[in-house]
Structure formats: structure tokens, C-alpha cells
C-alpha atoms as one frame of an Amber mdcrd trajectory, in Angstrom:
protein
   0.000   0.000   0.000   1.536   3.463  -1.131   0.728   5.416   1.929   2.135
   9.149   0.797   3.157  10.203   4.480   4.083   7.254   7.387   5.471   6.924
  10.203   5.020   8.750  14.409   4.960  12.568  14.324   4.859  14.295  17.687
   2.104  16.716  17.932   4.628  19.079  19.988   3.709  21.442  23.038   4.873
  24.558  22.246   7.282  26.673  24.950   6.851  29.742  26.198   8.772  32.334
  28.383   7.638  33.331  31.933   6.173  36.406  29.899   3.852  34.123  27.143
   6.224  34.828  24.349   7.358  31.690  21.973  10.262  29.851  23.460  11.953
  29.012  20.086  15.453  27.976  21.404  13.355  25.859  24.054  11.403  24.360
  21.127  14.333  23.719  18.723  15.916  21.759  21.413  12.693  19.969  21.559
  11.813  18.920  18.128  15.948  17.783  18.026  15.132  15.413  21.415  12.125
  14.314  19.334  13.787  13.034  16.672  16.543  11.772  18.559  13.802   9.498
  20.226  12.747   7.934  16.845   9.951  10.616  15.465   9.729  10.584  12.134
   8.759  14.231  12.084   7.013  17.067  14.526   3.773  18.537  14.020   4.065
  21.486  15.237   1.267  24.403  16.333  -1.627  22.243  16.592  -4.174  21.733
  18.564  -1.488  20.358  21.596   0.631  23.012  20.695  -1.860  26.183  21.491
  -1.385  27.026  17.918  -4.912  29.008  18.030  -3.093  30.992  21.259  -0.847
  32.170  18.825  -1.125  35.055  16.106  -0.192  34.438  12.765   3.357  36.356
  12.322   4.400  34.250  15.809   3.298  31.152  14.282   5.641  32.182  11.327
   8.431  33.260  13.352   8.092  29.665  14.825   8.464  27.739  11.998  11.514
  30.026  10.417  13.146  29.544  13.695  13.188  25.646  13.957  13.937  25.099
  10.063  16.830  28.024  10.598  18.182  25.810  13.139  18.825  22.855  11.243
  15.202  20.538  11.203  14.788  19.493   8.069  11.698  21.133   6.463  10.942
  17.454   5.518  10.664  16.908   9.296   7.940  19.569  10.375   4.465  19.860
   9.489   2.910  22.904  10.839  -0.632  23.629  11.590  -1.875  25.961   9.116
  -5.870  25.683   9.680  -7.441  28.991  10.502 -10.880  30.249  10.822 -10.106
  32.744   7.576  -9.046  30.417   4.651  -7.512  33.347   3.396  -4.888  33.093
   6.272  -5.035  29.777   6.010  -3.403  30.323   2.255  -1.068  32.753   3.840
   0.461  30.092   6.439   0.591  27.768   4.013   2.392  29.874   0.939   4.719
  30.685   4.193   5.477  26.925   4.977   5.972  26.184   1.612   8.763  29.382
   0.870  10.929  27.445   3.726  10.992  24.185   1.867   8.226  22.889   4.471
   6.101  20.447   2.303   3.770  18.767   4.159   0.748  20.645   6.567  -2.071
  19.653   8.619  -4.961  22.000   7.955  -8.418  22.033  10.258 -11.378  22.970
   8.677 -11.999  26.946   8.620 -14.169  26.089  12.143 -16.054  29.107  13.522
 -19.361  28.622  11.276 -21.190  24.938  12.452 -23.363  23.122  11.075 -22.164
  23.857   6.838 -22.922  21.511   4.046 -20.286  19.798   2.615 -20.219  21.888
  -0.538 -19.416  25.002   2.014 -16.529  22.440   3.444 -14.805  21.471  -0.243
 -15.507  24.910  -1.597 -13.208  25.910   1.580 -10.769  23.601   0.900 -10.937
  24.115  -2.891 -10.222  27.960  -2.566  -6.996  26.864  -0.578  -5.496  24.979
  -3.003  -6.238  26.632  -5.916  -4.912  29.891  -4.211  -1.408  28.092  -2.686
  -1.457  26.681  -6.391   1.913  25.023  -5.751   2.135  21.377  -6.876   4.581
  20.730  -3.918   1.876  21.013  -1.495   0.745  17.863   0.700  -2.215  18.714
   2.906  -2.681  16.410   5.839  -6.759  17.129   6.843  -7.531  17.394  10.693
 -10.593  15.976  11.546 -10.935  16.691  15.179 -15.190  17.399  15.513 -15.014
  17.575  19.751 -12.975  20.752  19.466 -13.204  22.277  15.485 -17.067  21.503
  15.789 -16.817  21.075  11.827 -16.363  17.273  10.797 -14.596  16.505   7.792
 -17.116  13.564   6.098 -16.230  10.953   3.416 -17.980  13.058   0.633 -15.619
  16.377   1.092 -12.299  14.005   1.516 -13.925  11.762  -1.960 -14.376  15.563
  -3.741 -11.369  16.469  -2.644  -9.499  13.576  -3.480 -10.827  13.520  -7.143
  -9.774  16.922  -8.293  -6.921  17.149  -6.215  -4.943  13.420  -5.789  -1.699
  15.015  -5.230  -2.070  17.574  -2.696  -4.983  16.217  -0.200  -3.026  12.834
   1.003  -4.097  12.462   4.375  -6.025  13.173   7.735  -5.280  12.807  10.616
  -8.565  11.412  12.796  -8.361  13.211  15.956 -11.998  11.704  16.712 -11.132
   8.960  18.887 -13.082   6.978  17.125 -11.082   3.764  15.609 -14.086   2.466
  13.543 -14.021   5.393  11.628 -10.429   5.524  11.390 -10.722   1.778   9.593
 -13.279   2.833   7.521 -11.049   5.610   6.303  -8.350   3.204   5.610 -10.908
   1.190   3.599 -12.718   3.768   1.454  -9.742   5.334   0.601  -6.447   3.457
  -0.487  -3.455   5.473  -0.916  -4.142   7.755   1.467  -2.748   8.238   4.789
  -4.635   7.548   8.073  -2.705   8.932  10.891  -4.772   8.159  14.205  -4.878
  11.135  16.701  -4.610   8.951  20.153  -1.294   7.257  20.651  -3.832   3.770
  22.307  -5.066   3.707  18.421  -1.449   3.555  16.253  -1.202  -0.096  16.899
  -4.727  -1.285  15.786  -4.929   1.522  13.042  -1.343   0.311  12.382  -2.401
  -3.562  11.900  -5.154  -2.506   9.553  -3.597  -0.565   6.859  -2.875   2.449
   8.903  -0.108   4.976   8.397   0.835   5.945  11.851  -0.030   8.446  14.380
   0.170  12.483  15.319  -0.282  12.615  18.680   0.066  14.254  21.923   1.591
  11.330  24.612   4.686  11.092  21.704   5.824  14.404  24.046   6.513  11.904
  26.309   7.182   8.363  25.095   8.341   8.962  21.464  10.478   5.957  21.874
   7.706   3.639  22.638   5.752   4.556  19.850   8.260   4.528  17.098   9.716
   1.282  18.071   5.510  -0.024  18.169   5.750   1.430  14.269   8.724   0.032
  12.961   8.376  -3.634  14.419   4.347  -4.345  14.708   4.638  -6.975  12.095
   7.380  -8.866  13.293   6.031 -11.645  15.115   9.460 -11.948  16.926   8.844
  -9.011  18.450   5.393  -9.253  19.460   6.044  -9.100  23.619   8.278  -5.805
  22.985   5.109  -4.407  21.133   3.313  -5.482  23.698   5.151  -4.181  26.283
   5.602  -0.899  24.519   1.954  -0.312  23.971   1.258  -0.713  27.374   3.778
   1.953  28.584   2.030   4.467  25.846  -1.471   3.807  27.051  -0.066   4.302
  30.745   1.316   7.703  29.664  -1.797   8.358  27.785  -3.856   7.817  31.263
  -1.442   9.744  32.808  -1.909  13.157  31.030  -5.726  12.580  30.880  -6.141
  12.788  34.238  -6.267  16.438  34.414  -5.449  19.085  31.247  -3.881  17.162
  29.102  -1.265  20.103  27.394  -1.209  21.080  31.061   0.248  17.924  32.394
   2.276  17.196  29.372   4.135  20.116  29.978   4.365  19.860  33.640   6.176
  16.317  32.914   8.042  18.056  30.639   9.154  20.841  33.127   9.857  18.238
  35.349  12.271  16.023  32.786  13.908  18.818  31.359  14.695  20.845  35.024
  13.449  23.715  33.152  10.371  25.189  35.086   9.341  27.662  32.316   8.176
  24.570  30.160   4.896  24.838  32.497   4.126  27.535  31.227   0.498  27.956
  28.670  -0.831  30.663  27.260  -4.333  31.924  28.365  -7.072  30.945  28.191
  -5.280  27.852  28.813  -3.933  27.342  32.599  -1.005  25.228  34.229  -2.017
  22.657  36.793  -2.299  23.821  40.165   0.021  22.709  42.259  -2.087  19.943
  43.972  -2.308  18.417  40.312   0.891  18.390  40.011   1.898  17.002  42.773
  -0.519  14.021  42.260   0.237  13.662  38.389
């Protein structure tokens, strides 16, 4: 199966200084650790990494940062989903002038409840705007927070005029049945499941990996789950390795999820200003952290 993007991308928190501003030396050293630990990339400014806390230029100055620093542009794929699709071209003509590829784009999400010809003509507009043939859109179907699901007619529309750019979602849903019928409906196309529990089924049914929020955390874990889940020889490591990712996955979920991640992170790191979110978003209290 030709599966045009594969493999465990870290949806990455995103740093900030004790006065809110974007940590980007904090976050380079990040993304490096990341890949160190066997991601195959970083997603950066999504929905883990408050990317809708963050104006447009500092999303930009984000991105320049961490490919001026040595990550391969092949590496990152930036959030560049915005309410305006008009921005949304702007982020994406900016990735793309960098050498950056590959984005994951949410639905333009402040209007609910639009037809699917409102959705495609959305997505349409994007790409003919951007009109760069480089371009590899990864949707974001995340309905809980976007309130704006991306259905199998808009990614079958979208897929027929425009094979080469719209290559995959990533299903943020938590639903696995839907991820499967994804993989189903839609061959050649790359299913990238949004809870780290879900890789390994999604994985073992045609899947193409994972963007996800735990990978903060256990990035080992789930890139050796991707690279040996069809090796029966290594079955028990699997095994063993899925269990410590849906351990860490419990873990963050028991309170704010960004929130704890970055309180573990704080914690691993020794540096204290990793704790730190932007409002509306707010650290744990101290309680929580204790406990978590």
C-alpha cells in the first residue's frame, strides 16, 4: 500500500517564556530530542501546541526559527488551519517558501453546522490559491474541538480533483471504527490516528501511523511499536511498549492534558518555564501536580 506520508509525528507542546512569548530555542531543542527518540517528524502548532493561542506572524516566526536551526523542512508539518481560509493560504504559501512540504490543515471552524459543498468549496479555494504542486495537505478531523467534521464526501471531492495535494487526515476523533473505515474507502491515502492507544490497531489494519500528543513523552515507545508491529518476533516488545504508551496516555488525561504534558516536561527537562500555557489555557495547580 503506497501510503504518501508514514510513520510517528509528535504533535509538539509549544514553549513559552515566563512572559507568554514563543520559546523558540526551548522548542528547537525539543523537536531535536524528538527526533533523537525515533519521530519521524514534529507537528508542530496544533491543537497540543496552542497554535490558536498564537497570532499568525508568531506562528511564522516559529516555523523560520526551527527550520533556521537545522530541522529538516521534511521533518515539520505545521498547523496551518485557521478560521479565515484566506490566512489559512497565507500560512501555508509561508510553509511552503521554507521548503516545508507537508501541513495539517483544520477545517476553517467558527461557522457549524455547513454543508459539505461550504466544506470542499473551503478547501478548494486553498489549493487553488497556494497553487503550488509541492503542497501535501494532511486534513484534521478533530469534531469535539473544530465543531466542523470533515465527512467521506468532502475528503472523496477532494481527493478527485486534487490526488496530489490532499493525502491524508489525521482522525483526531477517537473513534477507531471510523479511522478503519477511512483506511478502507480510501487506499493510498494516509490515516494517521490522533490517540497514541489507536497507532497499533490503526497500524495492523492498513494504517499509516499516528500524530499525537503522549509522543511528548514516550516517542520511543511509539516509534519502536511502528517500525516492528509486524514482526512476530517481536510481538512481547510491542506489547510491552503499547502498554507503557497507554499508561502515559492515562497519565496526562487525568487532568489538562497540554497542562500535564508540559508539567512532565518541566519536570524532565529541570526547566520550570516549560509549564508555562498561554491563556485561556492554565497550568495545573500545584495539587495536580503534585498528584500527576
Amino acid at each position: 500500500m503506497d501510503r504518501p506520508i508514514a510513520g510517528v509525528f509528535c504533535a509538539s507542546v509549544t514553549p513559552v517564556t515566563a512572559d507568554l512569548a514563543p520559546d523558540h530555542a526551548a522548542f528547537v531543542a525539543h523537536c531535536r530530542h524528538l527526533i533523537e527518540q525515533g519521530c519521524d517528524g514534529v507537528a508542530l502548532l496544533g491543537t497540543t501546541g496552542e497554535a490558536n493561542s498564537f497570532s499568525g506572524s508568531e506562528r511564522k516566526a516559529l516555523l523560520e526559527a526551527a527550520v533556521s536551526a537545522g530541522i529538516a523542512p521534511d521533518r515539520l508539518l505545521p498547523g496551518t488551519g485557521v478560521a479565515a481560509w484566506s490566512e489559512t493560504v497565507d500560512l501555508t504559501r509561508h510553509a511552503l517558501s521554507l521548503g516545508v512540504t507537508r501541513v495539517v490543515m483544520l477545517p476553517p471552524f467558527y461557522y457549524k453546522g455547513i454543508s459539505d459543498d461550504g466544506l470542499f468549496a473551503a478547501y478548494a479555494e486553498i489549493a487553488e490559491r497556494v497553487a503550488d504542486p509541492r503542497l501535501k495537505v494532511v486534513l484534521y478531523h478533530i469534531p469535539q474541538f473544530s465543531g466542523v467534521p470533515i465527512t467521506f464526501p468532502v475528503i472523496e471531492r477532494l481527493r478527485a480533483r486534487y490526488p496530489d495535494t490532499f493525502v491524508g487526515i489525521k482522525d483526531s476523533s477517537g473513534e477507531l471504527n471510523n479511522m478503519l473505515a477511512l483506511v478502507e474507502r480510501f487506499p493510498n491515502f494516509s490515516v494517521l490516528a490522533g490517540a497514541d492507544p489507536l497507532m497499533l490497531p490503526l497500524l495492523r489494519q492498513g494504517g499509516a501511523g499516528c500524530i499525537t500528543a503522549t509522543s511528548n513523552l514516550v516517542a520511543s515507545d511509539l516509534a519502536f511499536i511502528f517500525r516492528n508491529h509486524a514482526d512476530p518476533a517481536k510481538a512481547a516488545e510491542v506489547d510491552a511498549a503499547q502498554a507503557r504508551v497507554v499508561a502515559a496516555r492515562t497519565r496526562v488525561s487525568q487532568f489538562a492534558q497540554i497542562a500535564s504534558i508540559k508539567t512532565l516536561l518541566a519536570r524532565s527537562t529541570g526547566h520550570a518555564n516549560w509549564a508555562n500555557l498561554r491563556p485561556p489555557l492554565l497550568p495545573l495547580t500545584a495539587a495536580e501536580a503534585a498528584e500527576l
